[in-house]
C-alpha positions as a Markdown table, in Angstrom:
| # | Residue | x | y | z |
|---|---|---|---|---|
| 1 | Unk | 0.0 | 0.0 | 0.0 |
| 2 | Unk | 1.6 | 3.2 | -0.8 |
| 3 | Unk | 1.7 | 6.3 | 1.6 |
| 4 | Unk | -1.0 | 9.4 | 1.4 |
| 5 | Unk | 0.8 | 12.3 | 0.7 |
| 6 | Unk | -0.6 | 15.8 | 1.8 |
| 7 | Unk | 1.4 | 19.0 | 1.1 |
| 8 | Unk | 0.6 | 22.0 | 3.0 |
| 9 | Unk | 2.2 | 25.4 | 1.8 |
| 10 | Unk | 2.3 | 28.8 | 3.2 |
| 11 | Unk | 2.3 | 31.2 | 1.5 |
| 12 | Unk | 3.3 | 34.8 | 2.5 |
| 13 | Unk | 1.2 | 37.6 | 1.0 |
| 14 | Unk | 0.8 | 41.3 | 1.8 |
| 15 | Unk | -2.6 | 40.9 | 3.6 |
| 16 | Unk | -0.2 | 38.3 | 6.1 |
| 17 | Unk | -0.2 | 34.1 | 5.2 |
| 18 | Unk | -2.2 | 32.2 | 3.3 |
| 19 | Unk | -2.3 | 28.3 | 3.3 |
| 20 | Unk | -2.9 | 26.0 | 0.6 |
| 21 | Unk | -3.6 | 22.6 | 0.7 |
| 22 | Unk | -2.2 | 20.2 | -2.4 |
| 23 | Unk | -3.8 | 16.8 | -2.9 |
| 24 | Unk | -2.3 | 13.9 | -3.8 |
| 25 | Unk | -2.7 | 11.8 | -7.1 |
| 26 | Unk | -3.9 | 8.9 | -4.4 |
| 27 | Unk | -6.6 | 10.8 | -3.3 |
| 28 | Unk | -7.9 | 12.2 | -6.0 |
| 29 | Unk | -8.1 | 9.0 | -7.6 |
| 30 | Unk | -9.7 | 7.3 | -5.0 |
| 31 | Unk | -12.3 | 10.1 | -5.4 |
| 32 | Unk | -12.8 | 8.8 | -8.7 |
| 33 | Unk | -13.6 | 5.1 | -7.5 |
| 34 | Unk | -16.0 | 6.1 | -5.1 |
| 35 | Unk | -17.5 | 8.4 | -7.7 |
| 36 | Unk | -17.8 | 5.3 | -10.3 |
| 37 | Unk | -19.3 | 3.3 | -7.8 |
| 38 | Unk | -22.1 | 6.2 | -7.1 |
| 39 | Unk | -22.7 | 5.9 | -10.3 |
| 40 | Unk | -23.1 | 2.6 | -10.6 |
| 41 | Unk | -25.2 | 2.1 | -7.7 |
| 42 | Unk | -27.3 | 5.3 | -8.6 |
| 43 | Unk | -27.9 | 3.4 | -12.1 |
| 44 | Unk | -29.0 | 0.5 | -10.6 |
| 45 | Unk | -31.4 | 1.9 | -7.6 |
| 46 | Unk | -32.9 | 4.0 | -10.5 |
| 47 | Unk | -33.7 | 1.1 | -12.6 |
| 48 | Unk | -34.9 | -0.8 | -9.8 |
| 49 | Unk | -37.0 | 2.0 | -8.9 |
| 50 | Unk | -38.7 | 2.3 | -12.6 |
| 51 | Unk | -39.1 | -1.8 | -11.9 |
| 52 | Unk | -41.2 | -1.5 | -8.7 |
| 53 | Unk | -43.0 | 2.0 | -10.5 |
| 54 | Unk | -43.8 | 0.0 | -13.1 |
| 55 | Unk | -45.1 | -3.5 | -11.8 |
| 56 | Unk | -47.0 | -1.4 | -8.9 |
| 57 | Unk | -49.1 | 0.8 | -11.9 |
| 58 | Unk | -49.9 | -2.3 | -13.9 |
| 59 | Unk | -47.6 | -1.1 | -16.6 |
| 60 | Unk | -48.2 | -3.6 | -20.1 |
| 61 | Unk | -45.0 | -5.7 | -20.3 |
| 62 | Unk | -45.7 | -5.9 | -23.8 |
| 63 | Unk | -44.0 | -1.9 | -24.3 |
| 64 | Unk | -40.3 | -1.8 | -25.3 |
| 65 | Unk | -39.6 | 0.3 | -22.3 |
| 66 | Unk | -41.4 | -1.6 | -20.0 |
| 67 | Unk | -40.0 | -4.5 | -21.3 |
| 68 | Unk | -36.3 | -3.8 | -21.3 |
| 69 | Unk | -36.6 | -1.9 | -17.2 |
| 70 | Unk | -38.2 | -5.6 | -16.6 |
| 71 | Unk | -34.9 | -7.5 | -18.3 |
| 72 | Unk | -32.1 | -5.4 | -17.1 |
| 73 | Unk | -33.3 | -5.8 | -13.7 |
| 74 | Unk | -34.4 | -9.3 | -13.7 |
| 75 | Unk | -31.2 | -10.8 | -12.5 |
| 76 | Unk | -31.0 | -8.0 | -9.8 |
| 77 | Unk | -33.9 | -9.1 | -8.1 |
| 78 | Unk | -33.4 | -13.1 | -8.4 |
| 79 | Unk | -31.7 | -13.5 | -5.2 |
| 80 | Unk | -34.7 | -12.1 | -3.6 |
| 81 | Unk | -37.6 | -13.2 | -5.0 |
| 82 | Unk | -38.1 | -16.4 | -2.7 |
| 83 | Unk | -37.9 | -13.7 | 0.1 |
| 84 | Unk | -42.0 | -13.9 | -0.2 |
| 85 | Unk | -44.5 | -15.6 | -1.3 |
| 86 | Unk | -45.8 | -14.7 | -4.5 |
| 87 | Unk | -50.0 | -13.8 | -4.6 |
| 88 | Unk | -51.4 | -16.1 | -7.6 |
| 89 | Unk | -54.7 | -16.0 | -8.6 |
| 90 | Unk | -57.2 | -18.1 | -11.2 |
| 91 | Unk | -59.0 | -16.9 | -14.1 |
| 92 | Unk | -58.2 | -13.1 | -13.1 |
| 93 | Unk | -56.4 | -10.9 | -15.0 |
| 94 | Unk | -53.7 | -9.6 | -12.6 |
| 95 | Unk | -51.5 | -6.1 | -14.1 |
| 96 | Unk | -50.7 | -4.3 | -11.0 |
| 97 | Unk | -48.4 | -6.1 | -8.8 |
| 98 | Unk | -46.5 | -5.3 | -5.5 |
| 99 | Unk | -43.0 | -6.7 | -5.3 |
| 100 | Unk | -41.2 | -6.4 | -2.2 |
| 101 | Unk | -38.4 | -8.3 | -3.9 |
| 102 | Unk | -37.8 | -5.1 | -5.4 |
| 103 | Unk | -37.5 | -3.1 | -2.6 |
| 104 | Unk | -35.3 | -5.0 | -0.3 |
| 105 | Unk | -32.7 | -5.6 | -3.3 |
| 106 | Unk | -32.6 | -1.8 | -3.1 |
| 107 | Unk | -31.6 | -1.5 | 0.2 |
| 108 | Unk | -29.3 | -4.1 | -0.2 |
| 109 | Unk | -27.4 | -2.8 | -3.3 |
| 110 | Unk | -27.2 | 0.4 | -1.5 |
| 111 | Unk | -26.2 | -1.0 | 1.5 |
| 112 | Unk | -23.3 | -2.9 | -0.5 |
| 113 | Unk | -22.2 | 0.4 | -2.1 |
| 114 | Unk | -21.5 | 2.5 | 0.9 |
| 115 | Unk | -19.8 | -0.7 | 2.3 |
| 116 | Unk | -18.1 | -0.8 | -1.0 |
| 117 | Unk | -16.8 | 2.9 | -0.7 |
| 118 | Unk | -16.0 | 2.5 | 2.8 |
| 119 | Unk | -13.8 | -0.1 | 2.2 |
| 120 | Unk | -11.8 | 2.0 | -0.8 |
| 121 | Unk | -11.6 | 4.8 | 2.4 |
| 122 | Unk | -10.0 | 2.3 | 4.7 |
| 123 | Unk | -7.7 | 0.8 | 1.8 |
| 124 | Unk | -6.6 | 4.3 | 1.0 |
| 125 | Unk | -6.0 | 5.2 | 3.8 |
| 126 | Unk | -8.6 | 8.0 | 4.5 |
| 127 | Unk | -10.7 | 9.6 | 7.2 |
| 128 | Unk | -14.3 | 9.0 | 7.1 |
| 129 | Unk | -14.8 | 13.1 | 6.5 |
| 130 | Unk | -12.6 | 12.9 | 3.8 |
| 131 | Unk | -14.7 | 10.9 | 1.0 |
């Protein structure tokens, strides 16, 4: 693991001393990884959001839109599906559904981000206040 380097420089100016504080190239790309893994998890809660929007108005699964939200975040929900039981029902025509599937893999991909970022802090080195 390489060292954190932080330069501090004062400066004197007419007005009296200034200081300025220079980051390192390590910090500033660990910025960047937790920035990607926003992202990433931003995407993803997003998508699962439009997922649960969508099942819970009865959207038609038949739509492009509707279609591809449902794909993309298929394999995001599998690992919670079996969580509960699903409602079925006979000869009834069923488009608005509540899944709760969806919502707990949302707290749990966001819940897996922050750990992720928190682990890049410790790894790097870095404060809690600083990311």
């Amino acid at each position: 693991m390489q060292n954190i380097v932080k330069e501090t420089v004062t400066q004197q100016t007419p007005g009296g001393a200034s200081t300025i504080s220079a980051t390192s190239a390590q910090d500033t790309q660990t910025q960047t990884i937790v920035n990607v893994i926003y992202f990433i998890s931003g995407v993803i809660e997003v998508t699962l959001l439009f997922r649960f929007l969508l099942k819970v108005s009865g959207a038609n699964p038949g739509s492009i839109f509707v279609s591809l939200i449902y794909g993309f975040t298929q394999f995001l929900t599998l690992p919670f599906t079996s969580i509960f039981s699903a409602a079925t029902s006979t000869g009834v025509e069923v488009r608005s559904v509540f899944e709760p599937a969806t919502l707990i893999a949302m707290l749990v991909y966001a819940v897996v981000a922050w750990g992720i970022v928190k682990l890049v802090a410790i790894l790097a080195g870095q404060s809690n206040e600083e990311l």
